[in-house]
C-alpha positions in Angstrom: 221.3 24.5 203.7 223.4 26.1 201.0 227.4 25.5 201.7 230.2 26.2 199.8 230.0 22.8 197.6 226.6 23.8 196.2 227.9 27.7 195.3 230.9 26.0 193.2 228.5 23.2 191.8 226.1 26.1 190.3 229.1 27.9 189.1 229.9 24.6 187.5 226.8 23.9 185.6 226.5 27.2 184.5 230.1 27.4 183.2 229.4 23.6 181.2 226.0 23.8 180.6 224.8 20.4 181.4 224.9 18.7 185.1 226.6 15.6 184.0 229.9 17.6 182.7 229.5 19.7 186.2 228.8 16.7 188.5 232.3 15.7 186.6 234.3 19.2 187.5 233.8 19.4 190.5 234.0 15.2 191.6 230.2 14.2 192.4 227.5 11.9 190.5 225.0 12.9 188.3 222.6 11.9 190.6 224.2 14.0 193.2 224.6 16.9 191.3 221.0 16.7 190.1 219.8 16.5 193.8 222.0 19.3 195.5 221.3 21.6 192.8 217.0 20.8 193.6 218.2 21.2 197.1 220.0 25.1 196.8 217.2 26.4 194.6 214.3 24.8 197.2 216.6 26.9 199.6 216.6 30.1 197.4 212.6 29.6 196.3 212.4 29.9 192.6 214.8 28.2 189.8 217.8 29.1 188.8 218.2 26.7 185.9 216.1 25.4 183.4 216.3 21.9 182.7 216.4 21.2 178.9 217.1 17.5 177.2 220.7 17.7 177.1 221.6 21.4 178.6 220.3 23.6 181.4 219.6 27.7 180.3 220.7 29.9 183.6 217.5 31.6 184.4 217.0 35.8 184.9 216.9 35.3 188.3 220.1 32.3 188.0 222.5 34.6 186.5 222.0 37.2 189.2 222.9 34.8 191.9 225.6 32.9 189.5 227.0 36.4 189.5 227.2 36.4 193.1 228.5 32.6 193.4 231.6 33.9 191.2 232.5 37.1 193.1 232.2 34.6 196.3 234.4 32.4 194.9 236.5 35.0 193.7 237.1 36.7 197.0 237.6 32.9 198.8 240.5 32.5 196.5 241.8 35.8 197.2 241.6 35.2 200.8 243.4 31.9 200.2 246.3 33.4 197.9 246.7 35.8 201.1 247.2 33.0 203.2 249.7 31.2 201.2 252.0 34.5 200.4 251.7 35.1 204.2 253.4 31.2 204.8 255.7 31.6 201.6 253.8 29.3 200.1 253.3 30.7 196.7 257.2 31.2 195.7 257.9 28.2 196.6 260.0 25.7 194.3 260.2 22.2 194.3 
């Protein structure tokens, strides 16, 4: 099952370019990172990364759905921003 942790993890690797820097962005283990990424692409059926030494390479197919992650993500903050201007929330001072 894909949820919104595993679409900001890809994101993640992608952006750093190894899973130990993006296990540490987003406040997971290696380990963890390592098996929820095995876990979204089993869910998609094909690979969207390909594991090197020290880096992962986004695949063809990766960056399509990378693309999508970031739009998603995009739109989610969006949707949050709306929400906080609605409550005042974003003017607010301290």
């Amino acid at each position: 099952m894909m949820n919104l942790a595993h679409w900001r993890l890809l994101v993640a690797v992608a952006d750093e370019g190894t899973i130990s820097r993006a296990a540490d962005r987003v406040g997971i283990t290696q380990s963890g990172a390592s098996q929820a990424i095995g876990q979204l692409e089993a869910a998609l059926g094909f690979p969207v990364f390909v594991r090197e030494r020290r880096q992962v390479d986004v695949t063809a197919l990766g960056q399509q759905v990378i693309d999508h992650a970031r739009r998603m993500l995009d739109g989610l903050q969006a949707i949050r921003a709306l929400a906080d201007d609605s409550q005042g929330l974003s003017s607010a001072r301290i």
